[in-house]
C-alpha positions in Angstrom: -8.3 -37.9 -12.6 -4.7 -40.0 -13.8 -3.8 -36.8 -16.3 -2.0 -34.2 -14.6 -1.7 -30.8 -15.6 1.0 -29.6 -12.3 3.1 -32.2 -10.9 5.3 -31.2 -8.3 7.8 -33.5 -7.4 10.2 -33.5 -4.2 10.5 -29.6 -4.8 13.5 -27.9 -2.4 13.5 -24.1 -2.8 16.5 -22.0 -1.2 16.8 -18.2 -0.1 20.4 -16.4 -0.6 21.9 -20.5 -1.1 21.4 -20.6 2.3 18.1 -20.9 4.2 15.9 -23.6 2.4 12.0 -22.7 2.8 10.0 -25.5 1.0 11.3 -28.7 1.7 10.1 -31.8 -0.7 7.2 -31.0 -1.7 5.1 -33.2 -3.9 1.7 -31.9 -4.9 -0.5 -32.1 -8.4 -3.2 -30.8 -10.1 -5.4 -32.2 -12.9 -7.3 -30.1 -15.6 -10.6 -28.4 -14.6 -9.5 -29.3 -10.7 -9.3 -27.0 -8.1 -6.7 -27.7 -5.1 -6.3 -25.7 -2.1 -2.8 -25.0 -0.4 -3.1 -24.5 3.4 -1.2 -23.4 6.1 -0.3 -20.8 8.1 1.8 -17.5 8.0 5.4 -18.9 7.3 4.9 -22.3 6.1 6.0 -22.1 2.6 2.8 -21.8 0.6 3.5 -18.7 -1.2 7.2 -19.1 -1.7 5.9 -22.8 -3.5 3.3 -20.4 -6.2 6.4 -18.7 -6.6 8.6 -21.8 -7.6 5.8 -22.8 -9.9 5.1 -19.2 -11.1 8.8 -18.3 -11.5 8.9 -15.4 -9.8 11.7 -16.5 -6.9 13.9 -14.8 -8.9 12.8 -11.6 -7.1 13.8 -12.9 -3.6 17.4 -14.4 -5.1 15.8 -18.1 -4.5 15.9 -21.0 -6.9 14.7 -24.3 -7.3 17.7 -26.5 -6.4 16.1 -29.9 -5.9 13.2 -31.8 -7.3 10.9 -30.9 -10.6 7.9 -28.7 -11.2 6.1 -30.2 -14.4 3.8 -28.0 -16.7 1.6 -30.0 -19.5 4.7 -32.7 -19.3 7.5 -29.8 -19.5 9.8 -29.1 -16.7 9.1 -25.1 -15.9 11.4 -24.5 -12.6 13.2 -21.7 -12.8 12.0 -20.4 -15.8 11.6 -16.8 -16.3 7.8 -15.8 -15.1 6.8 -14.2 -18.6 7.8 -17.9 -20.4 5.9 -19.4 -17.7 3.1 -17.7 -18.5 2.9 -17.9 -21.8 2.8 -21.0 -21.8 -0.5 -21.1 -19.7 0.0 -20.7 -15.5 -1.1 -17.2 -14.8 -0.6 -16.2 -11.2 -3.0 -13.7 -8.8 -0.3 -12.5 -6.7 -1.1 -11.6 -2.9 -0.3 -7.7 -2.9 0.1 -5.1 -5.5 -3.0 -7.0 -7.1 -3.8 -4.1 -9.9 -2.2 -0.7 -11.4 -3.7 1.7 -9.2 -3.9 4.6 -11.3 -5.2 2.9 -14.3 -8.6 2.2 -15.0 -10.5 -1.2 -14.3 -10.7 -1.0 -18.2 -6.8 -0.2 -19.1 -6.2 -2.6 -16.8 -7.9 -5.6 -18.2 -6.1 -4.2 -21.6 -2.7 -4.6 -20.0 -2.1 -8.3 -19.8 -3.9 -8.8 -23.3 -1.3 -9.5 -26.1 -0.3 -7.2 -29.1 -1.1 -10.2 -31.1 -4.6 -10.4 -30.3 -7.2 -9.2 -32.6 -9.8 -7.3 -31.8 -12.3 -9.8 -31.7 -10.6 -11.7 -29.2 -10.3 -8.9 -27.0 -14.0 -8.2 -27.0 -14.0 -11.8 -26.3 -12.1 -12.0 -23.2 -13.8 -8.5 -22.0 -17.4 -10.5 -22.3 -16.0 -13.6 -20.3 -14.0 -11.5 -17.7 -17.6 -9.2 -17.4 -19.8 -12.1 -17.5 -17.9 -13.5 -14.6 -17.8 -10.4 -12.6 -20.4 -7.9 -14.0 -19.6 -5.3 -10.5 -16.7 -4.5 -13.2 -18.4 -4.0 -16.3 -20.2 -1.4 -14.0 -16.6 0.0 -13.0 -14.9 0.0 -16.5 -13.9 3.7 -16.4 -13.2 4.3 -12.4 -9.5 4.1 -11.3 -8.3 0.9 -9.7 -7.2 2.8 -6.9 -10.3 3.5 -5.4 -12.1 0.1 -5.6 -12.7 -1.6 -2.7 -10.5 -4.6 -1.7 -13.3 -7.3 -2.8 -13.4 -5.2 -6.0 -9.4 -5.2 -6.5 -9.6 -9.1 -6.0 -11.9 -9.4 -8.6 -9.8 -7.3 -10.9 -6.9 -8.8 -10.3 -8.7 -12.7 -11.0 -10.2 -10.9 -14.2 -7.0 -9.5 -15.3 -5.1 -13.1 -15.1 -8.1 -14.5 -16.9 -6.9 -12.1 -19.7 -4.1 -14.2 -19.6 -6.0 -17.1 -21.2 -4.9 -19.5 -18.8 -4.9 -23.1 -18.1 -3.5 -22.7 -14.7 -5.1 -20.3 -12.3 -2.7 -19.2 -9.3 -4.5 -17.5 -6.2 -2.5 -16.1 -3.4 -4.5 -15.7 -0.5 -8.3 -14.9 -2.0 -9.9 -13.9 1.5 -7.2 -11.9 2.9 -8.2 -8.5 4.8 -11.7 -9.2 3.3 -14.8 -9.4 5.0 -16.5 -12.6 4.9 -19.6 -11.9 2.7 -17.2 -10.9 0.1 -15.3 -13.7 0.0 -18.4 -15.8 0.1 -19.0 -14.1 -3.1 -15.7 -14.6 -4.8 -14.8 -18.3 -3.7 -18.1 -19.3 -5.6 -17.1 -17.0 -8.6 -13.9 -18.7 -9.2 -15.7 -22.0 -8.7 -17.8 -20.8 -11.7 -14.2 -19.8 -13.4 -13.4 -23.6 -13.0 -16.5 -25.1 -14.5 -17.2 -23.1 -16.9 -13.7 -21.9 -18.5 -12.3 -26.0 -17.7 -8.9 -24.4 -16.0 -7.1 -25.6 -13.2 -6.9 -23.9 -10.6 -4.2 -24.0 -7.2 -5.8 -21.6 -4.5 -3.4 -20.3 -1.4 -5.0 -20.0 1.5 -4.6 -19.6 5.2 -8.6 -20.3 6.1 -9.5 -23.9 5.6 -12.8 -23.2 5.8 -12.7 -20.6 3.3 -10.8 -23.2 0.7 -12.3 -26.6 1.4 -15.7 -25.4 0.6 -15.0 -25.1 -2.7 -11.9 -27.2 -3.1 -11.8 -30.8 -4.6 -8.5 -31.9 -3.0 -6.4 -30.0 -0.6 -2.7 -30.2 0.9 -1.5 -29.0 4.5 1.9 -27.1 4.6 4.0 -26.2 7.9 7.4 -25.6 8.4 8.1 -26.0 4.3 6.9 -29.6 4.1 3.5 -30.8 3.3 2.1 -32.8 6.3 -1.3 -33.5 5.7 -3.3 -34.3 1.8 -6.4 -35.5 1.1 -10.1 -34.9 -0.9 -12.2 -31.9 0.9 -14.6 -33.9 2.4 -11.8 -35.9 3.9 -9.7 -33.1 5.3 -13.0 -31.6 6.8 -14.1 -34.7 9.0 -10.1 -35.3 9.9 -9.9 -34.4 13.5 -6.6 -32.5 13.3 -7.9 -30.3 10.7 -11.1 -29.5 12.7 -9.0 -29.1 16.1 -6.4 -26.6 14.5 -7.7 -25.2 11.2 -11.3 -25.2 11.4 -11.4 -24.4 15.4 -10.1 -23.7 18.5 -8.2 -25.5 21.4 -8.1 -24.2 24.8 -8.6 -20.9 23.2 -5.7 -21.0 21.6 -3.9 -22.1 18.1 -1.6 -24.8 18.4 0.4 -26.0 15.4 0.0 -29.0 13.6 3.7 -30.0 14.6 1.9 -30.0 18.3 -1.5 -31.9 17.3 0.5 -34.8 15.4 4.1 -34.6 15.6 3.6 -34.4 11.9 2.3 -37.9 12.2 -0.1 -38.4 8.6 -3.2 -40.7 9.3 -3.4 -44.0 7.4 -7.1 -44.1 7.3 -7.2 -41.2 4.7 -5.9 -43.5 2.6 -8.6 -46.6 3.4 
């Protein structure tokens, strides 16, 4: 895949003007491609969504160095309702859904005034066809689903969005593992069957690099490790710290490698 749909290039993003917590990052993703950001608590994954989503203005960050590129259009810093509009929809980590709304009035929320209703029947068939456990839920109040049912609201409620750019903040987070089973394969479904892109944050490698194409390694604000999922699973730095144990006890990656990157990934 040469075409890009998300280029990220040398991206620096800084807190207050003062405390800079994503340092040079350069990471892409092609149409109907589905890349996984790992890394652990604190290493920058969320706060890059956020450059790319535009919503760093919330945290009084900015963009001050490098380029995030939509579709060939520089979006950094741009205000998140013109970012997505123009097609990269984020599922943010927390405050996922209105909770006193319904799972229907919900749904309705992100659709445009503009949108006949045709279209909206439209995009209730996709978003049920893709998680039916909704349809089922239409009139119940979001604030009593379950957290695997919240999730899928809150991925049906971007899909709303019509995007062409799926952002996912942390999809197994305080779930239980059958659930997330569930939902990792249902957004691989989103990506072959709606064609989208999608970037997926996430702090279990396993979880992400089952379903992932190509995958990138953040610590400390810097990306240290990239490479296809197959790849990143055999790696033996990736098995020792994200996929398993070492002396019973997580090192970081700084630790494994001195944030040394392998030249045979590239072979």
């Amino acid at each position: 895949m040469n075409e890009k749909l998300l280029q990220l290039d040398k991206v620096e993003v800084v807190y207050k003007r003062v405390i800079t917590a994503v340092q040079g990052v350069t990471l892409s993703v092609a149409p109907r491609q589905l890349v996984a950001l790992l890394g652990t608590n604190g290493a920058g994954k969320t706060t890059t969504l956020r450059a790319i989503s535009g919503f760093l203005g919330i945290d009084d960050a900015r963009v001050t160095v490098g380029a995030v590129v939509f579709k060939g259009a520089r979006i950094e810093n741009h205000p998140p309702h013109e970012i997505a509009r123009r097609g990269v929809v984020l599922v943010p980590e927390r405050e996922k859904v209105f909770p006193n709304l319904t799972v229907a009035e919900n749904l309705a929320a992100p659709v445009l005034r503009s949108a006949s209703a045709a279209e909206r029947r439209s995009l209730d068939e996709q978003v049920y066809h893709f998680f039916p456990r909704l349809a089922a839920l239409r009139h119940r109040v979001a604030g009593l689903l379950s957290g695997g049912e919240r999730q899928m609201l809150a991925i049906a409620g971007a899909l709303m969005c019509r995007p062409e750019l799926l952002l996912v903040d942390e999809l197994s987070l305080g779930l239980a593992p059958i659930v997330v089973d569930d939902l990792i394969h249902r957004l691989a479904a989103i990506r072959d069957d709606l064609g989208i892109g999608i970037l997926l944050v996430e702090q279990s490698a396993a979880v992400a690099l089952e379903i992932a194409d190509y995958a990138y390694v953040m610590e400390n604000g810097r990306v240290v490790l990239d490479g296809d999922s197959e790849r990143l699973r055999g790696h033996q730095d990736v098995q020792e710290f994200y996929l398993g144990q070492t002396r019973g006890e997580r090192r970081s990656y700084r630790e494994v490698k001195q944030y040394r990157r392998s030249r045979r990934w590239y072979g």
